[in-house]
PDB file of N, CA, C and O in Angstrom:
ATOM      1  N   UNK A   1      80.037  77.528 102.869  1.00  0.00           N
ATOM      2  CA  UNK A   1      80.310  76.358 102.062  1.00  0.00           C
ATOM      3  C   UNK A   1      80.290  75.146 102.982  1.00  0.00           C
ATOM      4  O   UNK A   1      80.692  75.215 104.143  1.00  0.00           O
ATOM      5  N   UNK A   2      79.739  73.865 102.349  1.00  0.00           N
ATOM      6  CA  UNK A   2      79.416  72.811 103.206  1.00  0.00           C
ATOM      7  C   UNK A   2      80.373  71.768 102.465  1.00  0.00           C
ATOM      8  O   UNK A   2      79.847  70.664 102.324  1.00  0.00           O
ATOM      9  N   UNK A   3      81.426  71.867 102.057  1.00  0.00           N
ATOM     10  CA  UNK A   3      82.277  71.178 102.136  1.00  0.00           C
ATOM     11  C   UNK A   3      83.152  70.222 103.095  1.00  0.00           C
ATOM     12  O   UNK A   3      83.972  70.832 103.780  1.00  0.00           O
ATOM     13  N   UNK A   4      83.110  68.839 103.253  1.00  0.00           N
ATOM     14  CA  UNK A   4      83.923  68.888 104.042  1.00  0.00           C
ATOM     15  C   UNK A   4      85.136  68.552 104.315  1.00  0.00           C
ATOM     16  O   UNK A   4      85.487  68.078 105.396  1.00  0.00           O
ATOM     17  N   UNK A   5      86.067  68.834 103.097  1.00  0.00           N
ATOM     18  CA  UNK A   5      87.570  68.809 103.045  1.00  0.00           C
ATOM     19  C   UNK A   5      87.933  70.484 102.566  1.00  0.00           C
ATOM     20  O   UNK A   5      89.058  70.800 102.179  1.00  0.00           O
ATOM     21  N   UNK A   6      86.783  71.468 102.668  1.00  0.00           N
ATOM     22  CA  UNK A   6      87.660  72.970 102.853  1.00  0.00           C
ATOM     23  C   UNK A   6      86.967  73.672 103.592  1.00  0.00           C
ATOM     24  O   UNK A   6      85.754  73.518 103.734  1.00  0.00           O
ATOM     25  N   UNK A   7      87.833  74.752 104.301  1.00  0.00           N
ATOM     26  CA  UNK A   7      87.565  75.392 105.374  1.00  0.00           C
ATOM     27  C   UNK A   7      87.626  76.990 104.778  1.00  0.00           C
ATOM     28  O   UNK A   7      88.337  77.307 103.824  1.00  0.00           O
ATOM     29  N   UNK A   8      86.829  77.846 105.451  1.00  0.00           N
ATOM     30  CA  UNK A   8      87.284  79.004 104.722  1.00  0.00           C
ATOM     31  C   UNK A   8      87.431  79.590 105.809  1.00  0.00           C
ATOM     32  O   UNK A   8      86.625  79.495 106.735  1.00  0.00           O
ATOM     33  N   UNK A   9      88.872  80.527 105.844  1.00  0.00           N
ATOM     34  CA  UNK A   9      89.518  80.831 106.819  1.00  0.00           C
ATOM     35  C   UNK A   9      89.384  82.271 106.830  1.00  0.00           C
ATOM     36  O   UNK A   9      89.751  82.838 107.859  1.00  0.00           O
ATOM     37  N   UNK A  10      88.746  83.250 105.501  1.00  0.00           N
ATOM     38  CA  UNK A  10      88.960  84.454 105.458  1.00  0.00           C
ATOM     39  C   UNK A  10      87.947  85.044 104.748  1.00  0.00           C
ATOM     40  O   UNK A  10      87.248  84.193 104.197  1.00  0.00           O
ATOM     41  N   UNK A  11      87.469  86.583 104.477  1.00  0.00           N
ATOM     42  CA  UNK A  11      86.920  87.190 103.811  1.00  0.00           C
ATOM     43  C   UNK A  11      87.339  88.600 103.357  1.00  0.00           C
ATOM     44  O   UNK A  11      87.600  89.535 104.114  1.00  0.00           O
ATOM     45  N   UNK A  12      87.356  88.610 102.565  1.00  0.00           N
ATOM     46  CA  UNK A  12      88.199  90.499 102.235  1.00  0.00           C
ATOM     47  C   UNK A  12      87.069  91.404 101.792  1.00  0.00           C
ATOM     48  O   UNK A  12      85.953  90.893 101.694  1.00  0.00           O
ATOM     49  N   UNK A  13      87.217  92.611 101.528  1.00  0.00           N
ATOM     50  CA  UNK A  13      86.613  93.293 101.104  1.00  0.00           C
ATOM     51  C   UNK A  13      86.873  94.028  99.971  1.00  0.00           C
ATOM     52  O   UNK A  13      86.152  94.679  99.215  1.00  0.00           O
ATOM     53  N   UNK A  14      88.186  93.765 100.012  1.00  0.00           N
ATOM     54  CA  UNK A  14      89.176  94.546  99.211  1.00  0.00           C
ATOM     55  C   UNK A  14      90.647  94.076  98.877  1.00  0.00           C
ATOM     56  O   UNK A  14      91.021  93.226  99.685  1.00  0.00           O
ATOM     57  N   UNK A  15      91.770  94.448  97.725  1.00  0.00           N
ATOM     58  CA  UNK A  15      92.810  93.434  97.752  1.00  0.00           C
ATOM     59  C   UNK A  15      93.670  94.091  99.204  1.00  0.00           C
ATOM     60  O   UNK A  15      94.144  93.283 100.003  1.00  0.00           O
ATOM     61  N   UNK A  16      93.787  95.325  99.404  1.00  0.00           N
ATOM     62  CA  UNK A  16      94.637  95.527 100.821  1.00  0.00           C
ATOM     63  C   UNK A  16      93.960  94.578 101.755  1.00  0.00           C
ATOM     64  O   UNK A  16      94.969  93.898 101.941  1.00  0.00           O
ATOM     65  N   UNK A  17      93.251  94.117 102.331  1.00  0.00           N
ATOM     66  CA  UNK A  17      92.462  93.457 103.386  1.00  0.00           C
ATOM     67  C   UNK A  17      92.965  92.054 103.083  1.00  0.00           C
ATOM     68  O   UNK A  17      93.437  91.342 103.969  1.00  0.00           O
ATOM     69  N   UNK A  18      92.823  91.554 101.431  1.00  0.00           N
ATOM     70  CA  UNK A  18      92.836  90.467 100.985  1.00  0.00           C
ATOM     71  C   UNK A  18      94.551  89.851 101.650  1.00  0.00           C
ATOM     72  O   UNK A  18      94.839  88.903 102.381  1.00  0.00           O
ATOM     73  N   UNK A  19      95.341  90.851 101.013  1.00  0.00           N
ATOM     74  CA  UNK A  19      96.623  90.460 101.301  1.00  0.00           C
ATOM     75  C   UNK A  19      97.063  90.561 103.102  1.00  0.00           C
ATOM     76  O   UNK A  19      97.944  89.891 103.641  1.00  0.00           O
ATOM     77  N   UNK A  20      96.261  91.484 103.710  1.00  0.00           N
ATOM     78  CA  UNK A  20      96.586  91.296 105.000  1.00  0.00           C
ATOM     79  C   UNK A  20      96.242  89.883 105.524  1.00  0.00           C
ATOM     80  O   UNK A  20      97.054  89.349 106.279  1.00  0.00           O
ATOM     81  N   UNK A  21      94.920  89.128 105.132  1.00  0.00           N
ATOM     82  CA  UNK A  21      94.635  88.517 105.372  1.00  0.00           C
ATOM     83  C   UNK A  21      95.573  86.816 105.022  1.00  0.00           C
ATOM     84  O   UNK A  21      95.613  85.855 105.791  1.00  0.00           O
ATOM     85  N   UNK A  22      96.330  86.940 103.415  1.00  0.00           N
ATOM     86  CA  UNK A  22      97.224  86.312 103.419  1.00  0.00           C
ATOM     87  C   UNK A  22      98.457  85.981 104.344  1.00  0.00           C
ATOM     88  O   UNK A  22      98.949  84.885 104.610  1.00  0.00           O
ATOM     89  N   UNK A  23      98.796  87.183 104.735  1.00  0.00           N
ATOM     90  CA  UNK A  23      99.965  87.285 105.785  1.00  0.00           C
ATOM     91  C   UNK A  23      99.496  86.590 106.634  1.00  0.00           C
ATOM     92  O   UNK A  23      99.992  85.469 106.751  1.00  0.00           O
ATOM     93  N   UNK A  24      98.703  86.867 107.278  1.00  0.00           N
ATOM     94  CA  UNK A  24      98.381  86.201 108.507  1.00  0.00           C
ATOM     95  C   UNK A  24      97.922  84.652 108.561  1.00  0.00           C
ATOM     96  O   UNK A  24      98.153  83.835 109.453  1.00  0.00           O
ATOM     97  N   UNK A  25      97.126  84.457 107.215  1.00  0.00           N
ATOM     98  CA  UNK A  25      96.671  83.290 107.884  1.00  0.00           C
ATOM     99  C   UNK A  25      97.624  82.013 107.186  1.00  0.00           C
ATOM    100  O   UNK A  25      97.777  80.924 107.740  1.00  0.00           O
ATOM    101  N   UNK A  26      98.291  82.433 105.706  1.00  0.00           N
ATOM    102  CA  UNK A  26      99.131  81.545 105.218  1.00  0.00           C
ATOM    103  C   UNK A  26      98.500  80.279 104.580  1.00  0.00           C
ATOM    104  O   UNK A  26      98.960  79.148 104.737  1.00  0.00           O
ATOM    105  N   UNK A  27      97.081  80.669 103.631  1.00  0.00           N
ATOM    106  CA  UNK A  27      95.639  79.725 103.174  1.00  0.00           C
ATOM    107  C   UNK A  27      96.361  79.174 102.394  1.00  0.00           C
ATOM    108  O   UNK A  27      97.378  79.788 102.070  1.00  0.00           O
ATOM    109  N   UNK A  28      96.081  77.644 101.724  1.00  0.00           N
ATOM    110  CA  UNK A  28      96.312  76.840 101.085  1.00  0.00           C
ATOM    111  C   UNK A  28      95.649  77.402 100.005  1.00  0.00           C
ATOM    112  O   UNK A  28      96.201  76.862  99.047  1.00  0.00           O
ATOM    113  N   UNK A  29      94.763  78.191  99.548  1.00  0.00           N
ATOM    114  CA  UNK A  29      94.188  78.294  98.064  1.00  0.00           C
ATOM    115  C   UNK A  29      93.462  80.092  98.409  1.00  0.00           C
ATOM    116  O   UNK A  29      92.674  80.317  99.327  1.00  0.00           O
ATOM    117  N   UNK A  30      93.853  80.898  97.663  1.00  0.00           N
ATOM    118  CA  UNK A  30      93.639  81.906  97.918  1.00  0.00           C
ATOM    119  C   UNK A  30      92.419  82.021  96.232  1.00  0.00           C
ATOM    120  O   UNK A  30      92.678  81.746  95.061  1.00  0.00           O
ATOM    121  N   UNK A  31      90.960  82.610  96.972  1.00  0.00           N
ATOM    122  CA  UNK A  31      90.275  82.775  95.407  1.00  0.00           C
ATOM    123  C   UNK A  31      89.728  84.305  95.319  1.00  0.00           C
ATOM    124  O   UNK A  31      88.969  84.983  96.011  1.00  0.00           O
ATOM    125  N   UNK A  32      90.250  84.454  94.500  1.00  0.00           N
ATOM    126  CA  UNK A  32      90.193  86.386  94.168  1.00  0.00           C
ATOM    127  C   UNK A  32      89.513  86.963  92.731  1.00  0.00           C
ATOM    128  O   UNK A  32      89.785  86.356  91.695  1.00  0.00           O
ATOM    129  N   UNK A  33      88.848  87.844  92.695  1.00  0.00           N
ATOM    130  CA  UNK A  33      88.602  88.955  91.340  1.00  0.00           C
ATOM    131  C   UNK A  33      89.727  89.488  90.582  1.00  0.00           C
ATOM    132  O   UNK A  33      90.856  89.703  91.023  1.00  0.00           O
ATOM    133  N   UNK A  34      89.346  89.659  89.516  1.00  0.00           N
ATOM    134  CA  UNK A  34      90.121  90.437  88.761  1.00  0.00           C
ATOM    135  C   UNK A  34      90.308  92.146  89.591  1.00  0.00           C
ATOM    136  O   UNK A  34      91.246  92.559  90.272  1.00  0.00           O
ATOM    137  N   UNK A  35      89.182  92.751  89.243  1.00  0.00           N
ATOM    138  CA  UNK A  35      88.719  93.960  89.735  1.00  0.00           C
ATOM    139  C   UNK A  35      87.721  94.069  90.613  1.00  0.00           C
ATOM    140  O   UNK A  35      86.532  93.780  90.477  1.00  0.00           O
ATOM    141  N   UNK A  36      88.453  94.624  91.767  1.00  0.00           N
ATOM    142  CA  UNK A  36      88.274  95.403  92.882  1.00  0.00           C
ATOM    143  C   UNK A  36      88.372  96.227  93.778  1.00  0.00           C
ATOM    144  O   UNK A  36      89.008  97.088  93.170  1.00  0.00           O
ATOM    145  N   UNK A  37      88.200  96.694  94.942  1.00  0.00           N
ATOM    146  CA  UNK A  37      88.475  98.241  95.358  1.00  0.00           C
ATOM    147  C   UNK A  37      89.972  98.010  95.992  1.00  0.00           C
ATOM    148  O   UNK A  37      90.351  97.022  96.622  1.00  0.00           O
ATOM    149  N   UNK A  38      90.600  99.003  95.708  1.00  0.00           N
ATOM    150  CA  UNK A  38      92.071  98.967  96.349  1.00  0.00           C
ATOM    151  C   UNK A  38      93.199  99.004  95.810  1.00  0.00           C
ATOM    152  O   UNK A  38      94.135  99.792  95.945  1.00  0.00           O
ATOM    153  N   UNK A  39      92.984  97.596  94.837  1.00  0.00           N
ATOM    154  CA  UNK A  39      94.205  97.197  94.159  1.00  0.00           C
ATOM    155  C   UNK A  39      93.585  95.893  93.555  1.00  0.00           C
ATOM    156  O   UNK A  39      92.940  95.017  94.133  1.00  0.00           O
ATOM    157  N   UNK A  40      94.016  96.014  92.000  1.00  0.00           N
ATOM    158  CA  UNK A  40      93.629  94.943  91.303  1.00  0.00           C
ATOM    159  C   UNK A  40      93.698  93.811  91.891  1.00  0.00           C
ATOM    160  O   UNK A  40      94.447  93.808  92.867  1.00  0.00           O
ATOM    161  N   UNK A  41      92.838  92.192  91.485  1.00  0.00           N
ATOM    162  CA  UNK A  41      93.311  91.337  92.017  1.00  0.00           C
ATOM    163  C   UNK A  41      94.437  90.621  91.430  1.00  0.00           C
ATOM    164  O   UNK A  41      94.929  89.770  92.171  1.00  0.00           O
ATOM    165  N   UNK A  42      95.198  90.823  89.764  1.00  0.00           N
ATOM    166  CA  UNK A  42      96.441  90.643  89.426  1.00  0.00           C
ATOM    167  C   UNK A  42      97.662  91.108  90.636  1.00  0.00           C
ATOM    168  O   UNK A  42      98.589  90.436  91.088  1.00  0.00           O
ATOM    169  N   UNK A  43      97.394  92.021  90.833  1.00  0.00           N
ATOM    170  CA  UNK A  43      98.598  93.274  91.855  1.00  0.00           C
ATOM    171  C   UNK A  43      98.592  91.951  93.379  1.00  0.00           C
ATOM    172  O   UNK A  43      99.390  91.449  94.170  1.00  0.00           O
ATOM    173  N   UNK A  44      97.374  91.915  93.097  1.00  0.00           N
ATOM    174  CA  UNK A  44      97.047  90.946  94.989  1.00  0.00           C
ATOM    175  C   UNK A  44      97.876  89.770  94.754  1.00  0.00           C
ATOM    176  O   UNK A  44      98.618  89.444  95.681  1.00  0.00           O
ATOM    177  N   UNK A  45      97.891  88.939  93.482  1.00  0.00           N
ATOM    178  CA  UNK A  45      97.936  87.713  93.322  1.00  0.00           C
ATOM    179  C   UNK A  45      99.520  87.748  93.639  1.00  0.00           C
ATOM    180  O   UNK A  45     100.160  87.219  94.548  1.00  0.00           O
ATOM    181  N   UNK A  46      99.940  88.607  92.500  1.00  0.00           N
ATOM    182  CA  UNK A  46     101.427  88.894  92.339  1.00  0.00           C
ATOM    183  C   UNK A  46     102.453  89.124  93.757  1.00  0.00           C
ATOM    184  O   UNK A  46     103.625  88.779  93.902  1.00  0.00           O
ATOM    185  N   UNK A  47     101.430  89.921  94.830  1.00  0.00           N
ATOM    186  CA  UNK A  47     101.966  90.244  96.055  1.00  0.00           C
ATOM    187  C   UNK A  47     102.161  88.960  97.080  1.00  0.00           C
ATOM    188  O   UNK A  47     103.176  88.523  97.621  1.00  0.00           O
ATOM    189  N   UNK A  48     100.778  88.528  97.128  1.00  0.00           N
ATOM    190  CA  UNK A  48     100.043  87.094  97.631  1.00  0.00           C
ATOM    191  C   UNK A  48     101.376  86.050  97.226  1.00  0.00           C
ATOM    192  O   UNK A  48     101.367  85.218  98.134  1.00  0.00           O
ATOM    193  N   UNK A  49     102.406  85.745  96.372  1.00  0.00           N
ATOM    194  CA  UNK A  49     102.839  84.741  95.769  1.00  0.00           C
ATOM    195  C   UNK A  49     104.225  84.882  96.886  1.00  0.00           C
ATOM    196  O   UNK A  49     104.818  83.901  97.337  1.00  0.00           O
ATOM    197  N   UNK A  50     104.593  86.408  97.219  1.00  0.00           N
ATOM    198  CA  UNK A  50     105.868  86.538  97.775  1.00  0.00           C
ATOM    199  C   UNK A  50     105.521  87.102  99.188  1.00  0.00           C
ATOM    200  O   UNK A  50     106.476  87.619  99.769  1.00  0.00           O
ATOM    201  N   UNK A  51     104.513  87.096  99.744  1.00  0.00           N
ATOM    202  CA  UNK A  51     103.675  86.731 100.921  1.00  0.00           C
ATOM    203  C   UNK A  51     103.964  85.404 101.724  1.00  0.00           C
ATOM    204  O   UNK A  51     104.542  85.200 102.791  1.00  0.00           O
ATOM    205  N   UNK A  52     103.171  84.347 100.556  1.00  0.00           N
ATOM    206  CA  UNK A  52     102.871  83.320 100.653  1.00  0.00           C
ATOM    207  C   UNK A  52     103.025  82.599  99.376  1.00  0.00           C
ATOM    208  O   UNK A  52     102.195  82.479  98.475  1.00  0.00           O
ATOM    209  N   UNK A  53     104.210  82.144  99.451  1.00  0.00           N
ATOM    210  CA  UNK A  53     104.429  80.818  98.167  1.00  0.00           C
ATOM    211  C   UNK A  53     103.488  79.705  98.011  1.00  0.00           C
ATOM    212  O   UNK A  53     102.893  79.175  97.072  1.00  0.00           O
ATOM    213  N   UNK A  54     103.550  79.594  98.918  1.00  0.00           N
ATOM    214  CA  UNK A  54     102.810  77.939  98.901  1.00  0.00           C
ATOM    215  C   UNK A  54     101.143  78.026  98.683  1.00  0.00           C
ATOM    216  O   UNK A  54     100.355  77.107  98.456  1.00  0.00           O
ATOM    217  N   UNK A  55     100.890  79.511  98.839  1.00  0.00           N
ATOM    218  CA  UNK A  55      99.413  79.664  98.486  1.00  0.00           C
ATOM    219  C   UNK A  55      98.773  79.512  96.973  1.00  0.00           C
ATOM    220  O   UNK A  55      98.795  80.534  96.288  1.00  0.00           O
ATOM    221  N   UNK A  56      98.334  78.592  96.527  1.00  0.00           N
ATOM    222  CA  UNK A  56      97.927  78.423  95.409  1.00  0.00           C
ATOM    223  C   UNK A  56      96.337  79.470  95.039  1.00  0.00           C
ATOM    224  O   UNK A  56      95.296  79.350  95.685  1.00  0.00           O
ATOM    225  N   UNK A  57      96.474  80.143  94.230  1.00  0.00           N
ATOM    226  CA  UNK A  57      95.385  81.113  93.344  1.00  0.00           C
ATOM    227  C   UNK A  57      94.256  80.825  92.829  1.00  0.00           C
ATOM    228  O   UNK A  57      94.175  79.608  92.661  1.00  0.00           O
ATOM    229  N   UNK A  58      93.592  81.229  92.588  1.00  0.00           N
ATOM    230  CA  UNK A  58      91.854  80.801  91.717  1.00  0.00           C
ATOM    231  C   UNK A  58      91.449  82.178  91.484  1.00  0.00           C
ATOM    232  O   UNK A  58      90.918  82.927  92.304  1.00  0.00           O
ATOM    233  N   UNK A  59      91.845  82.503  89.926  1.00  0.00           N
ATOM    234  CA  UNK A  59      91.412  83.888  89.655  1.00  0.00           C
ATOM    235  C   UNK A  59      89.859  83.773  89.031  1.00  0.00           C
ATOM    236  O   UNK A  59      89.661  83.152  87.987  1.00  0.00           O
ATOM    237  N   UNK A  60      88.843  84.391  89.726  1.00  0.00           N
ATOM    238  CA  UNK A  60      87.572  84.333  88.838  1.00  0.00           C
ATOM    239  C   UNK A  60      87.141  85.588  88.501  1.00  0.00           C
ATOM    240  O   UNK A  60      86.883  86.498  89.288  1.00  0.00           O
ATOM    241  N   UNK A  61      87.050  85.614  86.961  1.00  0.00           N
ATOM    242  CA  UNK A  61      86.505  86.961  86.858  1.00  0.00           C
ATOM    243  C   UNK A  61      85.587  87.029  85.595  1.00  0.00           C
ATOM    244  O   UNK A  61      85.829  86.187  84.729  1.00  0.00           O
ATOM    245  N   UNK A  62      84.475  87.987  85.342  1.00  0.00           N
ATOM    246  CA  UNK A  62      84.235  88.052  83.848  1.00  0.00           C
ATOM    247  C   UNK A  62      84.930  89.198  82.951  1.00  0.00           C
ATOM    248  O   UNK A  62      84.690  89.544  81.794  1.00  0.00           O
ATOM    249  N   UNK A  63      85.572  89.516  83.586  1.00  0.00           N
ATOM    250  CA  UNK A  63      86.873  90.709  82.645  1.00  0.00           C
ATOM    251  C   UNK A  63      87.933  89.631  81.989  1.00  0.00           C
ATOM    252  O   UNK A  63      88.466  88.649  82.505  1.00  0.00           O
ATOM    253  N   UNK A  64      88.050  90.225  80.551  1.00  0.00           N
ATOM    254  CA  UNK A  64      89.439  89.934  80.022  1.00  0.00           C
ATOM    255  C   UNK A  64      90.274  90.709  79.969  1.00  0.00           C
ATOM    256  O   UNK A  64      91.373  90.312  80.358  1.00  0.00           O
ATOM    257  N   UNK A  65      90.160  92.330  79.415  1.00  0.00           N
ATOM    258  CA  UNK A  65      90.890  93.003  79.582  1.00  0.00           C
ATOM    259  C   UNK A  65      92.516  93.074  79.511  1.00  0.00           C
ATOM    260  O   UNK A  65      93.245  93.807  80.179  1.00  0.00           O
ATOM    261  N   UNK A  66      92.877  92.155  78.563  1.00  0.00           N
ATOM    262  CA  UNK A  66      94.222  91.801  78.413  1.00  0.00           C
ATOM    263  C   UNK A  66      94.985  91.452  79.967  1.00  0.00           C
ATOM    264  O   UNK A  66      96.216  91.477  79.947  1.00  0.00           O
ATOM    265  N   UNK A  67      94.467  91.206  80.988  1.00  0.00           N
ATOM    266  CA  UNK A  67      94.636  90.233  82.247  1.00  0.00           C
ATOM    267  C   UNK A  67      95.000  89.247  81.952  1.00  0.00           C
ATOM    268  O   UNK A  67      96.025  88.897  82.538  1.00  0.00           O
ATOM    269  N   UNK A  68      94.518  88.439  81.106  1.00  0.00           N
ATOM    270  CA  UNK A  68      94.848  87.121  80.675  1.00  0.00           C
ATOM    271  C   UNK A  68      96.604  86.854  80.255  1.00  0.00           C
ATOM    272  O   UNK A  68      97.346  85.912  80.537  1.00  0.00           O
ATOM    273  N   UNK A  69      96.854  88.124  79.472  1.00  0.00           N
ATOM    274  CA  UNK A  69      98.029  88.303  78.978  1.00  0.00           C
ATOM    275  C   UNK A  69      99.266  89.046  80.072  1.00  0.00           C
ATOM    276  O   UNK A  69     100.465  88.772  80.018  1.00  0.00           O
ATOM    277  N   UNK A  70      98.884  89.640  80.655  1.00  0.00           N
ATOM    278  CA  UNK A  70      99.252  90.216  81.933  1.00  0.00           C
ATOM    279  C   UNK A  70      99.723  88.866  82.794  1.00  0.00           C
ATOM    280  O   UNK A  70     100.824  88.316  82.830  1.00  0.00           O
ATOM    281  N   UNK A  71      99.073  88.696  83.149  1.00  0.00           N
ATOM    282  CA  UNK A  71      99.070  87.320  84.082  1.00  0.00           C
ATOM    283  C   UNK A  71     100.118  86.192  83.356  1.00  0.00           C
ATOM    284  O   UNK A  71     100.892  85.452  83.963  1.00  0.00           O
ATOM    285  N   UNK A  72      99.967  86.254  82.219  1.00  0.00           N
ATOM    286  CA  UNK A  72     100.683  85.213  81.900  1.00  0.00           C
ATOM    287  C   UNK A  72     102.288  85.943  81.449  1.00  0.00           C
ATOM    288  O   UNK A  72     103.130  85.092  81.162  1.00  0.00           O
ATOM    289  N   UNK A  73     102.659  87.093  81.384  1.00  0.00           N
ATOM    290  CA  UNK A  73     103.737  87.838  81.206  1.00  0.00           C
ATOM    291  C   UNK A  73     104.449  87.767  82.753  1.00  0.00           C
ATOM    292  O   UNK A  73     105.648  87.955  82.957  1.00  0.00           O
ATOM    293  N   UNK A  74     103.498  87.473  83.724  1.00  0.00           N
ATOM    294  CA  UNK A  74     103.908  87.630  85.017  1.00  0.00           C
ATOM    295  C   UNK A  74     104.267  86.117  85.525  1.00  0.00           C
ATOM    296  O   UNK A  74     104.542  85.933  86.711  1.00  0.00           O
ATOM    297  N   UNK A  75     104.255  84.999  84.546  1.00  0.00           N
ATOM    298  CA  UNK A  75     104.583  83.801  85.112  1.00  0.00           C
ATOM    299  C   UNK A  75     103.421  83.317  85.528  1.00  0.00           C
ATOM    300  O   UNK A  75     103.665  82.111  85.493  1.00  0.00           O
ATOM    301  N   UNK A  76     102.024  83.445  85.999  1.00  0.00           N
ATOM    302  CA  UNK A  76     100.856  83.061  86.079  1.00  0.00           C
ATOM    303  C   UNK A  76     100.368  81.726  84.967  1.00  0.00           C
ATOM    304  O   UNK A  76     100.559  81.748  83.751  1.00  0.00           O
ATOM    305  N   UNK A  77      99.752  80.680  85.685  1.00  0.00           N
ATOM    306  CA  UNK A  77      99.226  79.810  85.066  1.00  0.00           C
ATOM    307  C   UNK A  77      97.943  80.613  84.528  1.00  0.00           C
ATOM    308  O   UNK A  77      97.401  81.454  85.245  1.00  0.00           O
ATOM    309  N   UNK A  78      97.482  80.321  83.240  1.00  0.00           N
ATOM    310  CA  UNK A  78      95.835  80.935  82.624  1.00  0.00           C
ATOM    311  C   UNK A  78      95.058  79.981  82.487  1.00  0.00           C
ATOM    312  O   UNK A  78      95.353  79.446  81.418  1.00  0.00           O
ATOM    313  N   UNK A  79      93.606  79.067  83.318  1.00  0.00           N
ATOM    314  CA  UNK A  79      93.030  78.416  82.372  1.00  0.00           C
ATOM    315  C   UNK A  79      91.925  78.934  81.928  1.00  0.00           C
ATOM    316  O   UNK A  79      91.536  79.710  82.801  1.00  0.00           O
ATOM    317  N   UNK A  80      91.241  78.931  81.092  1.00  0.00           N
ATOM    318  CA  UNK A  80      89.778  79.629  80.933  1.00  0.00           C
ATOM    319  C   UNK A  80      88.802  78.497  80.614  1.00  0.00           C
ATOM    320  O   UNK A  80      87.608  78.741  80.441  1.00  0.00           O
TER     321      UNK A  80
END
């Protein structure tokens, strides 16, 4: 990305990787899948929040899968 007010500090492969990668680096905007290998990216987000508070989310996905509702049972902002 040729942005030049964001930096990308990380890449996962997976949500275990994803969240290690939270710990450590403590990103201002964390952007994740719904579904992926490991552990959902709801499960990541949810973990990611008490990780890292201050990390703000960007869920992109083409699943609805009642996620939408999930997410928002979990205190999650939804926009679509």
């Amino acid at each position: 990305m040729l942005e030049a007010d964001f930096k990308v500090v990380g890449d996962a492969g997976d949500g275990p990787e994803g969240l290690k990668l939270v710990k450590n680096l403590k990103p201002n905007i964390l952007i994740t899948d719904l579904k992926m290998d490991g552990m959902d990216g709801l499960e990541v987000v949810l973990r990611a929040k008490k990780i890292s508070p201050n990390t703000r989310t960007i869920i992109l996905s083409m699943y609805d899968d009642g996620y939408v509702s999930k997410a928002l049972g979990n205190g999650l902002e939804v926009m679509s």
